[in-house]
N, C-alpha and C positions, 0 to 999 in steps of 0.2 A: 685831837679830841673828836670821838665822833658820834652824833646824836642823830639820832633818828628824827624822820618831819614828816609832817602831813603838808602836802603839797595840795597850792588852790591857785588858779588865776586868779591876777587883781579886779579882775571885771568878768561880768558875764559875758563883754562883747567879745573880750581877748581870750576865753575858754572857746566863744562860738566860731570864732576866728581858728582857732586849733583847730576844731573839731574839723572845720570844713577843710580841711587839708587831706590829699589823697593819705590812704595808710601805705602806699607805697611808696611817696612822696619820700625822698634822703630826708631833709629835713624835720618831717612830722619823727622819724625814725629815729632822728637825735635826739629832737625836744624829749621823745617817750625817753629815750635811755637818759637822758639828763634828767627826771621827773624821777626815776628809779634812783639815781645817784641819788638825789635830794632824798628819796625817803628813806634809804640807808645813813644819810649825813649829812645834816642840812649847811653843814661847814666844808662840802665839796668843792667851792667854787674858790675863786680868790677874790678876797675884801678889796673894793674901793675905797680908797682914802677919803675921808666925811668933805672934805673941801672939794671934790671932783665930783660928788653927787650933783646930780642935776637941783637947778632950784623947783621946777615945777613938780619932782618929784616927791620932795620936800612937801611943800604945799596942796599938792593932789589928794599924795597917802599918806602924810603926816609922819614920811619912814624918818631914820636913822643911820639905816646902815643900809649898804648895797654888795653885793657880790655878784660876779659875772663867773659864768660857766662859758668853758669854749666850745662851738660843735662845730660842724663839718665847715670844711670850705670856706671858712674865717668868718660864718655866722657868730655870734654875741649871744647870752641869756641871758637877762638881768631879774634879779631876784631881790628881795630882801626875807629876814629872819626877824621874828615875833614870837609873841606865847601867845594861846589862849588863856582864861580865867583856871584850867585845867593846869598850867604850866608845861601844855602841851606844846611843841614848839612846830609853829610853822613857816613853811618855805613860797613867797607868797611872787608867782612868777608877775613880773610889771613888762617885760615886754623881750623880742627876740629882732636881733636886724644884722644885715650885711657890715664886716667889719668897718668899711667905710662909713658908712651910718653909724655906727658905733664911737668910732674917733670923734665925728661930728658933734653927735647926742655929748658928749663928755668934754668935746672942747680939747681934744687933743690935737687936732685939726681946724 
């Protein structure tokens, strides 16, 4: 199924934190084509199991569901998916980290 998203970071710090990233940076250059998948389809990514969410993520964003997107060089995107009152659906980035970090954050490791 695939549905279109408006894509937002979860924080203004974590938008200020992209933004300051070279634009020739490999990575800013993934986040962006990952940010394009998302607003072609905000079901791009592969779902997390609701039991391997993080709890603080739970409790921070009040999410539900989580999806991670893969990018370069075994970096992680973690995302979740929302409406607005529009039933507009969107792709709301919570954070990106080094696969290691990633095992960690999720307790796979």
């Amino acid at each position: 199924m695939i549905k279109a998203s408006k894509v937002v970071f979860i924080s203004d710090e974590l938008e200020g934190y992209f933004n300051s990233l070279s634009d020739e940076e490999p990575l800013k250059k993934a986040i962006v084509k990952a940010i394009k998948n998302l607003n072609y389809n905000a079901f791009s990514g592969i779902q997390i199991p609701k039991k391997l969410i993080p709890k603080d993520y739970v409790q921070n964003y009040k999410i539900n569901n989580l999806w991670k997107l893969n990018l370069i060089n075994g970096w992680r995107l973690l995302y979740t998916v929302t409406a607005d009152n529009k039933v507009e659906l969107i792709s709301a980035i919570l954070e990106w980290f080094s696969h290691k970090e990633y095992e960690r954050k999720l307790k796979y490791k």
